[in-house]
Backbone as ProteinMPNN parsed JSONL, in Angstrom:
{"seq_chain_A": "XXXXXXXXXXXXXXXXXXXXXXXXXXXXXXXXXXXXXXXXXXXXXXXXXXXXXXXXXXXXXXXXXXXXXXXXXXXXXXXXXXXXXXXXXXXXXXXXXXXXXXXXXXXXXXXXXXXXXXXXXXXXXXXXXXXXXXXXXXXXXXXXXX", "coords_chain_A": {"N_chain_A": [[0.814, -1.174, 0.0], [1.954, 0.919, 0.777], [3.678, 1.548, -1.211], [2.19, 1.951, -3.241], [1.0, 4.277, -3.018], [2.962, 6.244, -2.434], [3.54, 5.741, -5.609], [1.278, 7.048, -6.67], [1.187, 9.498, -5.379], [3.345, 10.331, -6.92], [2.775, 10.331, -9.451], [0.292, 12.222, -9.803], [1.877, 14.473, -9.233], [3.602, 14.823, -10.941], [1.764, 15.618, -12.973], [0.314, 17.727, -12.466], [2.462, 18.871, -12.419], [3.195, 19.216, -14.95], [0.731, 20.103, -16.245], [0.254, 22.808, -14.68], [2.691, 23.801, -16.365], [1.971, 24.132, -18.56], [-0.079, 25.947, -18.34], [1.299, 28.322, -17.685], [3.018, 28.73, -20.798], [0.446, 29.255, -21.89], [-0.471, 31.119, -21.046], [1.765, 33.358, -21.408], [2.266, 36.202, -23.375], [2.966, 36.22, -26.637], [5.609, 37.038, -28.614], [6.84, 39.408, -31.019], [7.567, 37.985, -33.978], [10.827, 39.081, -35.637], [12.875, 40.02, -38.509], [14.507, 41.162, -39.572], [15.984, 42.897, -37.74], [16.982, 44.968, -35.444], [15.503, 47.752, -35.838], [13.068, 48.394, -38.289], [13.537, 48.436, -41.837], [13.895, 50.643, -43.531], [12.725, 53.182, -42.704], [11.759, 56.586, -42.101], [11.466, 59.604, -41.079], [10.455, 63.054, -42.189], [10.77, 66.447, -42.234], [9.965, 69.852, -42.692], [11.059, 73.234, -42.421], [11.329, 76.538, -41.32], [13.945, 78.143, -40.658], [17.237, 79.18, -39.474], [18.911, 76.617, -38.609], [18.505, 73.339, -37.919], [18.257, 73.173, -34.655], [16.842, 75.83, -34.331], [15.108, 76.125, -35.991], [11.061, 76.308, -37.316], [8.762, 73.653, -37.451], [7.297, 73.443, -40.08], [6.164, 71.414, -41.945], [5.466, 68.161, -42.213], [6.103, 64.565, -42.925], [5.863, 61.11, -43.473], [7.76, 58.011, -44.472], [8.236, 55.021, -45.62], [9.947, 52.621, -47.019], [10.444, 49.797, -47.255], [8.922, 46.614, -46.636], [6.865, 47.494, -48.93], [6.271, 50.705, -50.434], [5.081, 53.507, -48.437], [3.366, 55.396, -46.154], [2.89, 58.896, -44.962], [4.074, 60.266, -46.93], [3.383, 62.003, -49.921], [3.81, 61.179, -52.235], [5.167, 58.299, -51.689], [6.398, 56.211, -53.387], [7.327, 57.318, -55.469], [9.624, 59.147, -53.79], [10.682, 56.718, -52.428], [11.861, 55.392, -55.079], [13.638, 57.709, -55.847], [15.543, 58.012, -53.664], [16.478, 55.448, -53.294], [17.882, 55.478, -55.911], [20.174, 57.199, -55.57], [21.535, 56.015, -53.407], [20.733, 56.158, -50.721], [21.946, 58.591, -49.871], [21.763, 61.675, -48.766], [22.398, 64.24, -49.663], [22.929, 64.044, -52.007], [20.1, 63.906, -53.08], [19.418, 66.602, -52.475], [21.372, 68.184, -52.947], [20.941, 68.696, -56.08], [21.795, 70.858, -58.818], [20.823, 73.419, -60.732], [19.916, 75.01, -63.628], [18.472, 77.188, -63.06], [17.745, 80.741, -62.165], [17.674, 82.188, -58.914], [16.874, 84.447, -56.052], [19.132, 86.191, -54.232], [18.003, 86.365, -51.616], [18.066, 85.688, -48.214], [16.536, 83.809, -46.402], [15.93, 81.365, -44.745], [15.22, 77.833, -45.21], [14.808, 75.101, -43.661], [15.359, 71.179, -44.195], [14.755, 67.95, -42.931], [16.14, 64.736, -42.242], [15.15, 61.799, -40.53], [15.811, 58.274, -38.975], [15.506, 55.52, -40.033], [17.685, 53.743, -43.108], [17.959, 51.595, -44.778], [18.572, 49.791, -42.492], [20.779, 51.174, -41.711], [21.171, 53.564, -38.939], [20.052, 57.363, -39.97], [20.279, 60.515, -40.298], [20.055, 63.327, -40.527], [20.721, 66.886, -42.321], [19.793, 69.931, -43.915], [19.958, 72.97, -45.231], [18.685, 75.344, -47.324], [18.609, 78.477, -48.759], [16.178, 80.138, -49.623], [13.171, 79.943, -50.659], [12.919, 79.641, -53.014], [15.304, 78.809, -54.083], [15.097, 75.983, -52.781], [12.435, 75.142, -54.012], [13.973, 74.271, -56.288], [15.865, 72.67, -55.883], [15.198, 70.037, -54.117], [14.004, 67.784, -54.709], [12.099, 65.308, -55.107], [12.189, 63.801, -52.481], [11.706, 65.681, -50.905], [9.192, 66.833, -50.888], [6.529, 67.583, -50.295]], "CA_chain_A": [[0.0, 0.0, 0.0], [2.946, 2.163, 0.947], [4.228, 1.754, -2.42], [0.803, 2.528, -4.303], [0.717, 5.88, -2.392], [4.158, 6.814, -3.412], [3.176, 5.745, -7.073], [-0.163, 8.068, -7.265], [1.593, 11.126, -5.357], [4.332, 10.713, -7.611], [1.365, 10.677, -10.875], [-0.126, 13.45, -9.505], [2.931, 15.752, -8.993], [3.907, 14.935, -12.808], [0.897, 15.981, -13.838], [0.211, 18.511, -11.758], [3.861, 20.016, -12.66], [2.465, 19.245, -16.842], [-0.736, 21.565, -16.013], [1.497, 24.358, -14.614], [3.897, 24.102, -17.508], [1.523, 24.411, -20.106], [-0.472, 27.171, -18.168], [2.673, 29.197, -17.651], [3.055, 28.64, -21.57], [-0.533, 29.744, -22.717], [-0.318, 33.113, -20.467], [2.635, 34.057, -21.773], [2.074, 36.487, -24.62], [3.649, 36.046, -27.821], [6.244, 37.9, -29.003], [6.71, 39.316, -32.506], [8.487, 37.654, -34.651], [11.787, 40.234, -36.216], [14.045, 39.067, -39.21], [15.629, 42.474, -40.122], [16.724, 43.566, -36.57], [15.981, 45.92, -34.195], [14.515, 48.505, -36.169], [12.626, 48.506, -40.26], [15.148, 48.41, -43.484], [13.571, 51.778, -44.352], [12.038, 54.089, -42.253], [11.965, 57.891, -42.179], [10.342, 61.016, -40.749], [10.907, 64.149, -42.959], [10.163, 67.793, -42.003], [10.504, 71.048, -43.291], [10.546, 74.921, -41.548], [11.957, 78.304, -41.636], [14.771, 78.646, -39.965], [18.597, 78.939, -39.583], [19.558, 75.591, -38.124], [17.61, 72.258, -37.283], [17.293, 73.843, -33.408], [16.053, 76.948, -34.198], [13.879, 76.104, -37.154], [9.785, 76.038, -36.764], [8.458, 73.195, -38.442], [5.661, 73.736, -40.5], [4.814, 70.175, -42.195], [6.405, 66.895, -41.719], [5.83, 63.479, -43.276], [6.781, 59.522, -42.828], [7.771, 57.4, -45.373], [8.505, 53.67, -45.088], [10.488, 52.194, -48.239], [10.47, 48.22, -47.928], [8.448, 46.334, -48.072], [6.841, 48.201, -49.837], [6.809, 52.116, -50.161], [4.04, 53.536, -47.458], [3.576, 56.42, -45.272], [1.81, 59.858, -45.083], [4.191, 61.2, -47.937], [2.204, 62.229, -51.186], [4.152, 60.19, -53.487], [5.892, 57.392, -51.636], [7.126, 55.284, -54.721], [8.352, 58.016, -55.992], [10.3, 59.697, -52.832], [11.826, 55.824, -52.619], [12.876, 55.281, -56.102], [14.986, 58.543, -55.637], [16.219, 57.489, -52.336], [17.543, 54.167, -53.707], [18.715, 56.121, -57.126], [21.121, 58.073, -54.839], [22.348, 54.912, -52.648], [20.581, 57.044, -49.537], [22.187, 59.929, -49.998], [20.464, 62.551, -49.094], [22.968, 64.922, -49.831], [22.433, 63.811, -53.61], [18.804, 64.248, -53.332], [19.165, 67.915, -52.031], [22.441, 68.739, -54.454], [20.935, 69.454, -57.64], [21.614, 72.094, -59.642], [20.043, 73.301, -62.018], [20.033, 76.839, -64.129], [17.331, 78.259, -62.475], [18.168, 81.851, -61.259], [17.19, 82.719, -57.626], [17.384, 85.972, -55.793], [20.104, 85.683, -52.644], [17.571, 86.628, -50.383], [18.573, 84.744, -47.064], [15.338, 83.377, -45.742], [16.35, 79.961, -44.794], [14.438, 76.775, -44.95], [15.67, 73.605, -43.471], [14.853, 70.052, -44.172], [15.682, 67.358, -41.917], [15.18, 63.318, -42.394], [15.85, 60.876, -39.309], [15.384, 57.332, -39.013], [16.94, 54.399, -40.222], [17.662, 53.65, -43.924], [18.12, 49.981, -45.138], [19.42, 49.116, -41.43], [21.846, 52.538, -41.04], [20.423, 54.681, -38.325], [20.21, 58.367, -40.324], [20.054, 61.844, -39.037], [20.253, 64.511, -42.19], [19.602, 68.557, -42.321], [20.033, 70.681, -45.026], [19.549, 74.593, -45.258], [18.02, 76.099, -48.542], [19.106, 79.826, -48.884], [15.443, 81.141, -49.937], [11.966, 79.153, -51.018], [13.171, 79.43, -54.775], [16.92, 77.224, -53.763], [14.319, 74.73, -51.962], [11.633, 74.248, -54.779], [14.792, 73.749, -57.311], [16.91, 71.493, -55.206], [14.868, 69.621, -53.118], [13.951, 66.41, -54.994], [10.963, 64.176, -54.84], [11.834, 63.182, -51.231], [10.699, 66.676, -49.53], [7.865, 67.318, -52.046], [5.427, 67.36, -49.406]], "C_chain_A": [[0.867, 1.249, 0.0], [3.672, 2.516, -0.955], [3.533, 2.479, -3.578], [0.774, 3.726, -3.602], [1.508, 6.924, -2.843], [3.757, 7.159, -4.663], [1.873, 6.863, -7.083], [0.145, 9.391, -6.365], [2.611, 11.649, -6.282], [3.818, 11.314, -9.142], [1.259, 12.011, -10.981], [0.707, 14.727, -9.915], [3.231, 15.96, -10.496], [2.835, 15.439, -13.662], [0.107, 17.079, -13.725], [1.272, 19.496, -12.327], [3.43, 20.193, -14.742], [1.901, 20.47, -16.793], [0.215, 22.562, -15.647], [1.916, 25.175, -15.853], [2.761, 24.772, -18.478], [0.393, 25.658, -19.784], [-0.162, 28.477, -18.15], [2.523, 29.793, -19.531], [1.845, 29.466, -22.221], [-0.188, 31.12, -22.081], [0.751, 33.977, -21.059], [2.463, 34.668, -23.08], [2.657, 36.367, -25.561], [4.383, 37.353, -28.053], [6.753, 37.581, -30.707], [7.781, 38.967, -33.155], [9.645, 39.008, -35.767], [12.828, 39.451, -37.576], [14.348, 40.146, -39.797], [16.324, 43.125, -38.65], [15.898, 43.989, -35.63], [15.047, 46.837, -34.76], [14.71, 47.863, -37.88], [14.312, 48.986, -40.712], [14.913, 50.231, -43.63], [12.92, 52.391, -43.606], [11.909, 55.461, -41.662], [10.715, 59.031, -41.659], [11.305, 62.456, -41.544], [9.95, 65.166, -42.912], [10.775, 68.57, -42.918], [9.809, 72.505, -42.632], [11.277, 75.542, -42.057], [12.758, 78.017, -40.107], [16.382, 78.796, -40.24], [19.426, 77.71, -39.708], [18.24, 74.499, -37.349], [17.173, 72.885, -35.699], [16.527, 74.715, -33.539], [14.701, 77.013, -35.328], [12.265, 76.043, -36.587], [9.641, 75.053, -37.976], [7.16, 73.203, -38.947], [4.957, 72.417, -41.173], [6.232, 69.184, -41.953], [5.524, 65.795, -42.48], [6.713, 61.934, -42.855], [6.824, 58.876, -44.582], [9.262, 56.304, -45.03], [8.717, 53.414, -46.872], [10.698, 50.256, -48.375], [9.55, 47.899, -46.424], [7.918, 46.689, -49.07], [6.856, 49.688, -49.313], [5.28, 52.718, -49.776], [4.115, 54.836, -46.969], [2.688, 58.012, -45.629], [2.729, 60.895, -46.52], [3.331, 61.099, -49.02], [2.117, 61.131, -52.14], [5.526, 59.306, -52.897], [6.558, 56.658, -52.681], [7.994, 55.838, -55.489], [9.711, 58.743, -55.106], [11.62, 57.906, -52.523], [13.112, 55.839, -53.307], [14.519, 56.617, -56.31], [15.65, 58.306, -54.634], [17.35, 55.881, -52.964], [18.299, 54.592, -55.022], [20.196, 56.478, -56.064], [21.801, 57.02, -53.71], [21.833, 55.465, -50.845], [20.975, 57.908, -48.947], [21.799, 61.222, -50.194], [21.046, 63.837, -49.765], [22.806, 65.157, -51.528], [21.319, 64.21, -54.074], [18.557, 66.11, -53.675], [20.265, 69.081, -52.748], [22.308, 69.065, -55.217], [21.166, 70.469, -57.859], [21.273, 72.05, -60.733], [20.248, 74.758, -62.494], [19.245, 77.581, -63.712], [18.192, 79.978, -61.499], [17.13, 82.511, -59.907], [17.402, 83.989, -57.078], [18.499, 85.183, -54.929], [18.991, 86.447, -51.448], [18.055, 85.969, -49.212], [17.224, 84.655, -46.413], [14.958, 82.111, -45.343], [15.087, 79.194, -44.4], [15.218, 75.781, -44.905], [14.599, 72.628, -43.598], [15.596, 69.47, -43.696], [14.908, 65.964, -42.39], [15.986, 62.673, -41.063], [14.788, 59.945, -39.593], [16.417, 56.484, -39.323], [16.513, 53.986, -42.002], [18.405, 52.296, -44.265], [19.412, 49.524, -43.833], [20.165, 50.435, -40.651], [20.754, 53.657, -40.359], [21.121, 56.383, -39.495], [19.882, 59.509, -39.995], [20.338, 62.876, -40.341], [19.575, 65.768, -41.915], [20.325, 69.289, -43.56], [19.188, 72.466, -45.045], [19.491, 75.353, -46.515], [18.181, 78.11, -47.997], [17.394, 80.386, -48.584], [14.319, 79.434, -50.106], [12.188, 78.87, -52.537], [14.545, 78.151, -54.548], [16.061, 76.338, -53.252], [13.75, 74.095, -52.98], [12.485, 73.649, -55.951], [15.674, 72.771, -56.79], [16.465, 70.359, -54.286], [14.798, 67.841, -53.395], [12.763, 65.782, -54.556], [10.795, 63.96, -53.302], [11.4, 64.155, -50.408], [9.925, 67.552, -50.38], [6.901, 66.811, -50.938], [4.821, 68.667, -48.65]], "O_chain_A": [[0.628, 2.311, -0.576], [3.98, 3.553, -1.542], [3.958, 3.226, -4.459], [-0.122, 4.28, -4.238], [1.208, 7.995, -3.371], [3.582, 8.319, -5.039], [1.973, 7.561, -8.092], [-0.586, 10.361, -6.564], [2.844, 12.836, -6.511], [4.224, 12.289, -9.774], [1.779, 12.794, -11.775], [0.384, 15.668, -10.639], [3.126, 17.018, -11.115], [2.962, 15.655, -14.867], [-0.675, 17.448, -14.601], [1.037, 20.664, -12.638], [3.46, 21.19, -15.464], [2.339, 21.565, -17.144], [0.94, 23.078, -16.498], [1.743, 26.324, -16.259], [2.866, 25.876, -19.014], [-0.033, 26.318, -20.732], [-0.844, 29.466, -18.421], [2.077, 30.915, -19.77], [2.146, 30.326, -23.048], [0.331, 32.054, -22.693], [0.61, 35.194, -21.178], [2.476, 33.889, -24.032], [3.733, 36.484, -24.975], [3.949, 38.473, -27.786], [6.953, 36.562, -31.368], [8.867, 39.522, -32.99], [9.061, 39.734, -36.571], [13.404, 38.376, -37.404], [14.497, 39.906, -40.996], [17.275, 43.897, -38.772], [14.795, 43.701, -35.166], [13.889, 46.85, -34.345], [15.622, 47.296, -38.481], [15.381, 49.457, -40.324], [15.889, 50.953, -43.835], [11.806, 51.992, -43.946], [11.974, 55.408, -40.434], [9.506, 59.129, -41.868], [12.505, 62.706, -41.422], [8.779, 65.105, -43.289], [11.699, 68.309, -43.688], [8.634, 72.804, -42.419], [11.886, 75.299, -43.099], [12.35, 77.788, -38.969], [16.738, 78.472, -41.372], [20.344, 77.564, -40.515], [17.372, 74.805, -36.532], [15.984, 73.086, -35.453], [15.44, 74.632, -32.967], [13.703, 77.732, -35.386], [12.153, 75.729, -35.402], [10.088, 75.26, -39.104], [6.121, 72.999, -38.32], [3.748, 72.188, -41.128], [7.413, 69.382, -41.667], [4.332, 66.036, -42.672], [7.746, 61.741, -42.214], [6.137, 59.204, -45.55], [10.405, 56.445, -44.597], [7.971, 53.829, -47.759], [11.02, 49.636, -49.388], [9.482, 48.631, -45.436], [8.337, 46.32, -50.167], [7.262, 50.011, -48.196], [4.347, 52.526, -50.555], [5.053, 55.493, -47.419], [1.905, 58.074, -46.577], [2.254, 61.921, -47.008], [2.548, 60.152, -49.089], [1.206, 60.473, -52.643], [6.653, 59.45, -53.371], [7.766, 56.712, -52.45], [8.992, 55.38, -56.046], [10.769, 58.882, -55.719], [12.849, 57.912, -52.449], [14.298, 56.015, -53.025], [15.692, 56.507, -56.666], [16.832, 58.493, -54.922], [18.545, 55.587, -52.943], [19.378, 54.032, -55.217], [21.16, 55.713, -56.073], [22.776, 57.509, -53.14], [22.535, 55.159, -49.881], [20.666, 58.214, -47.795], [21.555, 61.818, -51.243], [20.26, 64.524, -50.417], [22.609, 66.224, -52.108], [21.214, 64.767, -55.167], [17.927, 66.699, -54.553], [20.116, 70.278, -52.993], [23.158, 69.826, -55.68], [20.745, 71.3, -57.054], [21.292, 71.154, -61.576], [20.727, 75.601, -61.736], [19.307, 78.773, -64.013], [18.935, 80.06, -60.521], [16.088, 83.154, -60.033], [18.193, 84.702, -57.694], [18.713, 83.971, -54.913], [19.448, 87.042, -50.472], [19.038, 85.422, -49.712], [16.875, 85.677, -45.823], [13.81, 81.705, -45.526], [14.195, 79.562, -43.636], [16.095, 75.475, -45.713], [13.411, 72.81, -43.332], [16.794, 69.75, -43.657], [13.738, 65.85, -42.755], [17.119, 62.97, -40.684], [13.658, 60.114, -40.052], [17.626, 56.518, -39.097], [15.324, 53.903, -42.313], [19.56, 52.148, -43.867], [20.569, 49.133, -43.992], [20.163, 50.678, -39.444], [19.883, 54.334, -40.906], [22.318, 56.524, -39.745], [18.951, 59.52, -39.189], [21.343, 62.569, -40.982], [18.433, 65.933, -41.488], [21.453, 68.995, -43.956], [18.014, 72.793, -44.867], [20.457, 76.093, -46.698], [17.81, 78.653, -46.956], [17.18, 80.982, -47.529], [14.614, 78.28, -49.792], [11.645, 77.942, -53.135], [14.567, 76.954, -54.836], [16.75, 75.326, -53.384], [14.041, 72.928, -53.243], [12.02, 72.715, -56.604], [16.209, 72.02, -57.606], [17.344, 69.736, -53.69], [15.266, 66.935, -52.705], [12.558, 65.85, -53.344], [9.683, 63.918, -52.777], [10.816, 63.888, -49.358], [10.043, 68.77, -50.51], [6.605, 65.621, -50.83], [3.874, 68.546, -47.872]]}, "name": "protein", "num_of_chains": 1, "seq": "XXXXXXXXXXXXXXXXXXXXXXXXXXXXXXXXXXXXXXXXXXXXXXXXXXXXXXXXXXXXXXXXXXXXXXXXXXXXXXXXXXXXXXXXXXXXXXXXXXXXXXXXXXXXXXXXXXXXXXXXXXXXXXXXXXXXXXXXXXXXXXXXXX"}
């Protein structure tokens, strides 16, 4: 009898310690599966204000734009703000470089654009300072057409 008592507290406990396990298991919430990292391949916030310098600037509009998987976000023309982004290797400096023949005044009335985020993996941080509103709408590029 001593032995059968053993045997069915020993049952118990194993099955008892089962139930646990697998209660433990359901409660536990799921966590999301990641297979690019810590943060998105592609993902960007891009403003634009009046000012001197990223601190002192006011910003007057701002947009997001997400480039893989596909191309997303509150800009106008995502697909297009990409394809120039990957033209240029994510160089924003490229984007915001053009020249072109257009003649501007030299007023000094600065507008900055700024992008942060992370671009296929590389955290990015970018500002750029446009002389006047005429150097902005000629140099700016698809990606701060917003």
């Amino acid at each position: 009898m001593r032995y059968i008592t053993g045997g069915i507290a020993l049952g118990a406990a194993l099955v008892l310690g089962t139930l646990a396990t697998t209660a433990q298991a359901t409660a536990a919430p799921a966590q999301p599966s990641r297979s690019g990292g810590l943060y998105a391949q592609s993902e960007l916030v891009l403003t634009v204000g009046h000012g001197d310098s990223r601190a002192t600037s006011t910003i007057e509009r701002a947009a997001t734009l997400s480039c893989r998987p596909t191309a997303t976000g509150s800009h106008p023309a995502p697909r297009a703000a990409c394809a120039q982004l990957r033209a240029a290797s994510g160089d924003f400096g490229k984007v915001t470089g053009v020249v072109s023949n257009r003649v501007c005044t030299k007023e000094w009335n600065p507008i900055v654009v700024t992008a942060d985020g992370v671009w296929e993996g590389r955290r990015v941080s970018y500002t750029y300072t446009f002389a006047n509103s005429c150097a902005m709408n000629d140099g700016k590029g698809l990606v701060f057409e917003f």
